[in-house]
C-alpha positions as CSV (number, residue, x, y, z in Angstrom):
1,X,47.2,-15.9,-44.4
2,X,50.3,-17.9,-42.9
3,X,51.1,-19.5,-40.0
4,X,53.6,-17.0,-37.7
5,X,53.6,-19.1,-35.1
6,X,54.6,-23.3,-35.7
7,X,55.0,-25.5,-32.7
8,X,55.9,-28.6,-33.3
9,X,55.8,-31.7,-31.1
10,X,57.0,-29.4,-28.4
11,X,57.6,-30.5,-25.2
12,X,58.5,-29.2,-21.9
13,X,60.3,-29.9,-18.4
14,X,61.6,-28.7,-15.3
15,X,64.1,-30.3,-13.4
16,X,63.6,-30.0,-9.3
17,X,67.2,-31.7,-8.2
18,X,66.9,-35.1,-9.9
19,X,62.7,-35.0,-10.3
20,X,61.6,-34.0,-13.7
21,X,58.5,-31.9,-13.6
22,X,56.9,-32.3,-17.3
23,X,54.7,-29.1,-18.4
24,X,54.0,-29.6,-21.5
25,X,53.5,-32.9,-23.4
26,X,54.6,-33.0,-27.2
27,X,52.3,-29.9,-28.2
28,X,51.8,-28.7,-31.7
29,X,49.9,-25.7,-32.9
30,X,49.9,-23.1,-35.3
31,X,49.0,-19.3,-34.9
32,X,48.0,-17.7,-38.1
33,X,49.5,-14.2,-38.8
34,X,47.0,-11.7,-37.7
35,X,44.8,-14.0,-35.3
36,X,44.2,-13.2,-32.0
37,X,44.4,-16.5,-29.7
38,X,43.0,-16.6,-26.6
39,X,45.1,-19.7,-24.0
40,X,42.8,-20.8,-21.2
41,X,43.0,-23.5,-18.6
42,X,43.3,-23.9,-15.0
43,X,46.1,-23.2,-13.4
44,X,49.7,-25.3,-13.9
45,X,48.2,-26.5,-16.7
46,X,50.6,-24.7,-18.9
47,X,49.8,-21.7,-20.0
48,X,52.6,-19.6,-19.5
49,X,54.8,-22.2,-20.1
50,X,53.4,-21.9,-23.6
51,X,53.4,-18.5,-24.1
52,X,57.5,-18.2,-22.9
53,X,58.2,-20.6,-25.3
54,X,56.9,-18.5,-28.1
55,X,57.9,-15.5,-26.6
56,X,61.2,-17.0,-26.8
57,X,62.1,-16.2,-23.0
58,X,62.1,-20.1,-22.5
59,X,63.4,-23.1,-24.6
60,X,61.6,-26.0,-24.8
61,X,63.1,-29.5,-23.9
62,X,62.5,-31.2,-27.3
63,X,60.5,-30.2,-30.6
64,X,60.6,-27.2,-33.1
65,X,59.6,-23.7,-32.5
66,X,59.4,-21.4,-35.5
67,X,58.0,-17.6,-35.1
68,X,58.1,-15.0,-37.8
69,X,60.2,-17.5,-39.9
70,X,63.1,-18.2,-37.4
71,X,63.3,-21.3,-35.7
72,X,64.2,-19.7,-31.9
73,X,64.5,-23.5,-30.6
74,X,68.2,-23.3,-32.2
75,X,69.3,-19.2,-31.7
76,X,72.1,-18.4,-28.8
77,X,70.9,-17.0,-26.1
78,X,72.4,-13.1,-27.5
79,X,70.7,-13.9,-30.8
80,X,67.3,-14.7,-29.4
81,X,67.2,-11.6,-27.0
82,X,68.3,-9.6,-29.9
83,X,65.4,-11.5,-31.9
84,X,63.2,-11.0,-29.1
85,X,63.5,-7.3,-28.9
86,X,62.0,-6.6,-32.5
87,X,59.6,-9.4,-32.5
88,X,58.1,-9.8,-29.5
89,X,55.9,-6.9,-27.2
90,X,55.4,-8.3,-23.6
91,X,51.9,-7.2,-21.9
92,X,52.3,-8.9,-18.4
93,X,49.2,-9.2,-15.7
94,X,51.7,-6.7,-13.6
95,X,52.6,-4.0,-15.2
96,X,56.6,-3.9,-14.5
97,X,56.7,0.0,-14.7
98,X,59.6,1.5,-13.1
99,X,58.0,3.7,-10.1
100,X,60.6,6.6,-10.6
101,X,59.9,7.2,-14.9
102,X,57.0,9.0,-16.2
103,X,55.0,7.0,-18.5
104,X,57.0,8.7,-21.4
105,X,60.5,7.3,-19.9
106,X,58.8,3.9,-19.2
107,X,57.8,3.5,-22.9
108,X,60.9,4.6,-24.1
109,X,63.1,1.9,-22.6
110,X,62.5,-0.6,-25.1
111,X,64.2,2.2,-27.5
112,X,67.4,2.6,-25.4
113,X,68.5,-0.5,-27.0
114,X,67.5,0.9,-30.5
115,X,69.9,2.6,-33.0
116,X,66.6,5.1,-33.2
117,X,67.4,8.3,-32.8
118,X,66.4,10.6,-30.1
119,X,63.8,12.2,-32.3
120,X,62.7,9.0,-33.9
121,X,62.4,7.9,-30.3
122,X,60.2,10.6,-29.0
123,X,58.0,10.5,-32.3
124,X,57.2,6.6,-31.4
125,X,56.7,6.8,-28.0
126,X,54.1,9.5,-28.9
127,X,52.5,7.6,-31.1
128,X,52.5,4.5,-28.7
129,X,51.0,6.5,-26.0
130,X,48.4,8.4,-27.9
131,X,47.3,5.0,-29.7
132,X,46.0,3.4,-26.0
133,X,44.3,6.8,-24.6
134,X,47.4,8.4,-23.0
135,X,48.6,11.2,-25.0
136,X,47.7,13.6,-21.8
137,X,49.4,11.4,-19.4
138,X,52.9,11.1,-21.0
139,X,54.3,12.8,-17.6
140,X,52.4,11.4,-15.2
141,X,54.4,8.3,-12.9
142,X,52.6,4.8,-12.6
143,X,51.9,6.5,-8.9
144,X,49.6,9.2,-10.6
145,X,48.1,6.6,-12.7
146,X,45.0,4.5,-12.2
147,X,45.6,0.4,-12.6
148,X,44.0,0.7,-16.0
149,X,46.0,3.5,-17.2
150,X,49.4,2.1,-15.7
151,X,48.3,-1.1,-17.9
152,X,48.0,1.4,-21.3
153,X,51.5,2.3,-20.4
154,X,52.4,-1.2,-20.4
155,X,50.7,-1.5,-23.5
156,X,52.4,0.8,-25.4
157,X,55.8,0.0,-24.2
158,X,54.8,-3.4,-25.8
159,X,54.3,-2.0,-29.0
160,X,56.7,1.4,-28.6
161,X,59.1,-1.0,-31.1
162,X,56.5,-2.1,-33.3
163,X,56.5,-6.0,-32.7
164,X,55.0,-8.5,-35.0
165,X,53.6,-10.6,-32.3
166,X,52.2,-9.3,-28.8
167,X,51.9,-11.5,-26.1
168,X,49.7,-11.0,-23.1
169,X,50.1,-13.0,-19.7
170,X,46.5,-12.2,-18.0
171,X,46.5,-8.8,-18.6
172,X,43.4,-8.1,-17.0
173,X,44.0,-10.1,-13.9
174,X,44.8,-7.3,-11.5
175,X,42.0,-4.9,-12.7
176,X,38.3,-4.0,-11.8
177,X,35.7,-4.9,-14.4
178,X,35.5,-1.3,-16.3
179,X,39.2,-1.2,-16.8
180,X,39.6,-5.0,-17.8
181,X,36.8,-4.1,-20.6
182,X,38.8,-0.8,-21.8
183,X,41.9,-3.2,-22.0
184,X,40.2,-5.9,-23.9
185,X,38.9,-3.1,-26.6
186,X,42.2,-1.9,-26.7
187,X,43.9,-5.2,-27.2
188,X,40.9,-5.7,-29.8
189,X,42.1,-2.5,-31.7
190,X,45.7,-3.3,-31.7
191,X,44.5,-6.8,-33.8
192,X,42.2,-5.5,-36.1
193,X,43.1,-1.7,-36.9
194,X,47.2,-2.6,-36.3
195,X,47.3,-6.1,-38.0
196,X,49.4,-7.3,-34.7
197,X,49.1,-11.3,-34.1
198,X,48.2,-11.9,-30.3
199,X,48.4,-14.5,-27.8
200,X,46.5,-14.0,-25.0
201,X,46.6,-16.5,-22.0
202,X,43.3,-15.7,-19.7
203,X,41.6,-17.8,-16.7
204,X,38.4,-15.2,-17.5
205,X,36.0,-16.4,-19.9
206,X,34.8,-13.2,-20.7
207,X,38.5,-12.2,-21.7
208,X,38.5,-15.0,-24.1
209,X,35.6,-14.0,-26.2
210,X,37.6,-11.1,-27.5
211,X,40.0,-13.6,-29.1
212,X,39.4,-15.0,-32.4
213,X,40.0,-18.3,-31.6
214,X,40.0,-20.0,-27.8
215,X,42.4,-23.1,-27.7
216,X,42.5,-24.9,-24.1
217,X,45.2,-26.6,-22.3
218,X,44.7,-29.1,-19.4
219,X,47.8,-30.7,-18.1
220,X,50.0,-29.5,-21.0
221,X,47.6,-31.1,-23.5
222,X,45.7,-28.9,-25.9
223,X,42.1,-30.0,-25.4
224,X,39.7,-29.6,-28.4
225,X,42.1,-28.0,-31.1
C-alpha cells in the first residue's frame, strides 16, 4: 500500500480582523490508500479543519498537501473544485438533501456536472442507491425518509461519482443508536468490499472502533500518532 493522503508540516489559521486564530500547528500525517481513519478530539481542537484541508474545500496557511498524487496546496481555485468533484465524496453530520428531489434526483446531482450520459447516469445512481439499502426508496423525498435513511441517501450521493477518498464529518451525530450502527456497517462495507479510503472525524468512541486506525487531535496537535 501507498500513502493517498501526505500532509506535511501543515499549518492552519484564521484571521478575525487583525487577531490570528491558529487551528492547526505544523501537522503531518499520512493516510494509506484503502485505510479507514477515524479523527477524534474535543471540540475546536481541529478536526474539521483537518478534514477540509484534505477534502480540499480549505487551503492551509503553510505546508504541503498531496491527495491522490496532486499536491491541492498549489491548484486554482477552478482546478481544485474540478479535482474535488472526482476525488472526493462528502458524507456530512447533516444530510444537505434538497427537500423538493426524491432521493433519485438528490444522488444524481453530483452527475449534472458529469459528461455522463443520461443513461450512464441513471445506471450509477442505481447502483449508488441499492449499494446502502435504498433501491425501494429511489422516489421517496428526505420528508418520507427516516434520519437513517436520508443519511444512505447522503451516502450514496457521496459515492454516485465513484470518489477515491470519502470523507465523513460526524456522520452519525444527528441519529439514534440503531441507525448510527447501520451507518457505521455501511461505512464499514464501503472500506472493505469497495476498496474506498475514509476519513472519518467522530466525538463518539464507539464510532471510532469501526476505523482502522484512531489518530487524536488536541489543540491542532496530533496526540499519540
Amino acid at each position: 500500500m501507498s500513502a493517498i493522503i501526505q500532509v506535511k508540516n501543515v499549518s492552519k489559521s484564521y484571521w478575525r480582523n487583525s487577531l490570528e486564530i491558529p487551528v492547526l500547528n505544523n501537522l503531518s500525517l499520512e493516510v494509506q490508500e484503502g485505510e479507514f481513519l477515524g479523527l477524534m478530539g474535543p471540540s475546536g481542537s481541529g478536526k474539521t479543519t483537518l478534514l477540509n484541508l484534505i477534502a480540499g474545500i480549505d487551503r492551509p496557511s503553510d505546508g504541503e498537501l498531496t491527495v491522490a498524487g496532486t499536491d491541492i496546496a498549489k491548484l486554482s481555485e477552478s482546478a481544485l473544485a474540478k479535482w474535488r468533484s472526482s476525488h472526493i465524496g462528502f458524507v456530512f453530520q447533516f444530510y444537505n438533501l434538497i427537500p423538493v428531489l426524491t432521493a433519485y434526483e438528490n444522488v444524481e446531482l453530483p452527475l449534472l456536472l458529469t459528461s455522463f450520459s443520461k443513461a450512464e447516469r441513471k445506471q450509477r445512481v442505481e447502483t449508488a442507491l441499492t449499494i446502502v439499502g435504498l433501491g425501494d426508496r429511489m422516489s421517496h423525498y428526505p420528508k418520507q425518509l427516516s434520519g437513517g435513511q436520508e443519511q444512505r441517501v447522503a451516502i450514496a450521493r457521496a459515492i454516485v461519482t465513484d470518489p477515491v477518498i470519502l470523507v465523513a464529518d460526524e456522520p452519525t451525530g444527528d441519529l439514534d443508536k440503531k441507525s448510527a450502527q447501520e451507518i457505521l456497517i455501511l461505512m464499514d462495507r464501503l472500506n472493505k468490499e469497495f476498496k474506498k479510503t475514509i476519513v472519518m472525524v467522530t466525538h463518539d468512541p464507539h464510532a471510532a472502533e469501526k476505523a482502522s486506525r484512531q489518530l487524536h487531535l488536541e489543540k491542532g496537535d496530533l496526540v499519540g500518532v
